[in-house]
N, C-alpha and C positions, 0 to 999 in steps of 0.2 A: 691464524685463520684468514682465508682469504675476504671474510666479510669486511676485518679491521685494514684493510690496507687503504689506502687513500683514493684509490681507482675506483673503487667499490662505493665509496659511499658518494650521496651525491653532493652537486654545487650547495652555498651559502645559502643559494637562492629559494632551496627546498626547507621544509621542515623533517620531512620523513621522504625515503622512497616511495613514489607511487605504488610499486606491486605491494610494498609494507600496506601501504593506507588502505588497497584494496581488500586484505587480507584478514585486514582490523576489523575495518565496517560490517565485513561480512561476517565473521564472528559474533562482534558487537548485531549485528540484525539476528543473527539464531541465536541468540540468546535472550534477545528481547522479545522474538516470536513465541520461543519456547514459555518463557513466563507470561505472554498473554494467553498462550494455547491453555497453561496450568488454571491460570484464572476464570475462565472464559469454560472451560469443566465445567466447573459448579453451576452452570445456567445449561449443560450440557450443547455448546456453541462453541464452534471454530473460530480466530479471526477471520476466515475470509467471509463465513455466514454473516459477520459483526458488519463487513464492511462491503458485502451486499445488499443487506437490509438497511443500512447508512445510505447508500447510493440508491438504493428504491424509493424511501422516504424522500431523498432528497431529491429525486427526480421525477415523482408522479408518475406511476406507470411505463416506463420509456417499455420501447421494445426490447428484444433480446440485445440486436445490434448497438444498439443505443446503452444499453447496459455492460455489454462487453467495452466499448470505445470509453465510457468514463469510468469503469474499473479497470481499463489496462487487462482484463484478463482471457483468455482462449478461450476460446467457444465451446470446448469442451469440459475446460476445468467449470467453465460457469454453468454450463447445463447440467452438470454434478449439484452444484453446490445451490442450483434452484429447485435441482430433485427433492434436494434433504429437504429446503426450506418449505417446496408442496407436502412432501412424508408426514413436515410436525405440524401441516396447516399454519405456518407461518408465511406463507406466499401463495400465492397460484398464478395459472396464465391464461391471457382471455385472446381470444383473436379479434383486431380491429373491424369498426364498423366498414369503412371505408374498404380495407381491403382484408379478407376475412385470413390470406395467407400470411399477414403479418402478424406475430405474436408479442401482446404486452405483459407483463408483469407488475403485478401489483402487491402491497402487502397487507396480508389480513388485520384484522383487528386482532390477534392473539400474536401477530409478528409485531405488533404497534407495544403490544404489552410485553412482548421477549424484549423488544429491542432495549423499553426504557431499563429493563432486567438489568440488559448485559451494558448499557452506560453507567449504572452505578457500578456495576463491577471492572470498565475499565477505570473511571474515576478513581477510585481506591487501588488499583492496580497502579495509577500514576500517581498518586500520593504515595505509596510506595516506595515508586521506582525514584520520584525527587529527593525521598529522604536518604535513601543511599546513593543515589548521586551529589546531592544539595544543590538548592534551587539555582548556583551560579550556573556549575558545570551545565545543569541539565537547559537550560535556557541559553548556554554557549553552543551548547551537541545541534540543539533545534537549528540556530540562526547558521547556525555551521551549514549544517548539513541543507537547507533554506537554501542557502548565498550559493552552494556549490550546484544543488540541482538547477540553481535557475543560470549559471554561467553556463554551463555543459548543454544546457536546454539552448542557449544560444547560441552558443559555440555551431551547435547541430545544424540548427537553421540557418545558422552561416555556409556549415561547409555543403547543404544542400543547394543552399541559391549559388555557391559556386561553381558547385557542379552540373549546373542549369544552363550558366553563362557561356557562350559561345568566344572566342576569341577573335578579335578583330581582323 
């Protein structure tokens, strides 16, 4: 096999191929989605509802933009996903005093009550998930996966101020 040959695999310096590592994670992420998805059923909630209403609580009404920019998510996926959360009356949106075209989001008292819902159900979802990992692994995965988004985060911010800088 051309995998086994020596050319193929990488330097010392590696643990695994990147495209491998890439491949993993990704798996390893739809798989962990999927069993939050399964668990997060029973309170009939998505993760991403889980972790809008995480982000609303935690952020006191922000605007749309403002709630799109700390979930990381499209304007579109979240204007979805704050429909549902108006449908169950766990959210709604109010326009600012200030300027009436700006729209905040806030979370109801009944999204206050889902939400504590669905924390006990990831809690047990992650007691769970550490028993069939064990608590090393799963505290390895975390600082793992910690260590590497915050290099790559820098990394970023590097290769952007380099491409800022002009040459002399």
């Amino acid at each position: 096999m051309a995998e086994d040959s020596p050319s193929a695999r990488p330097g010392p310096e590696f643990a695994a191929p990147l495209a491998e590592l890439v491949w993993t994670l990704s798996n390893l992420e739809r798989r962990l989605a999927l069993g939050l998805t399964v668990a997060l059923s029973e309170e009939s909630a998505t993760p991403d509802q889980w972790r809008i209403l995480e982000t609303l609580e935690r952020l006191d009404s922000p605007t749309m933009g403002e709630l799109a920019e700390a979930s990381g998510m499209a304007n579109a996926s979240l204007s979805r996903i704050v429909d549902a959360l108006e449908d169950t009356a766990c959210a709604f949106r109010l326009p600012t005093v200030a300027d009436r075209r700006r729209i905040t989001v806030h979370v109801s008292d009944r999204g206050r009550h889902k939400l504590e819902r669905i924390r006990q159900i990831v809690v047990a979802w992650e007691q769970t998930l550490q028993q069939r990992l064990g608590p090393d692994a799963a505290t390895a995965l975390l600082e793992a996966a910690d260590f590497a988004a915050r290099a790559l985060d820098a990394g970023a911010s590097l290769d952007l101020q380099s491409q800022h800088v002009r040459p002399r």
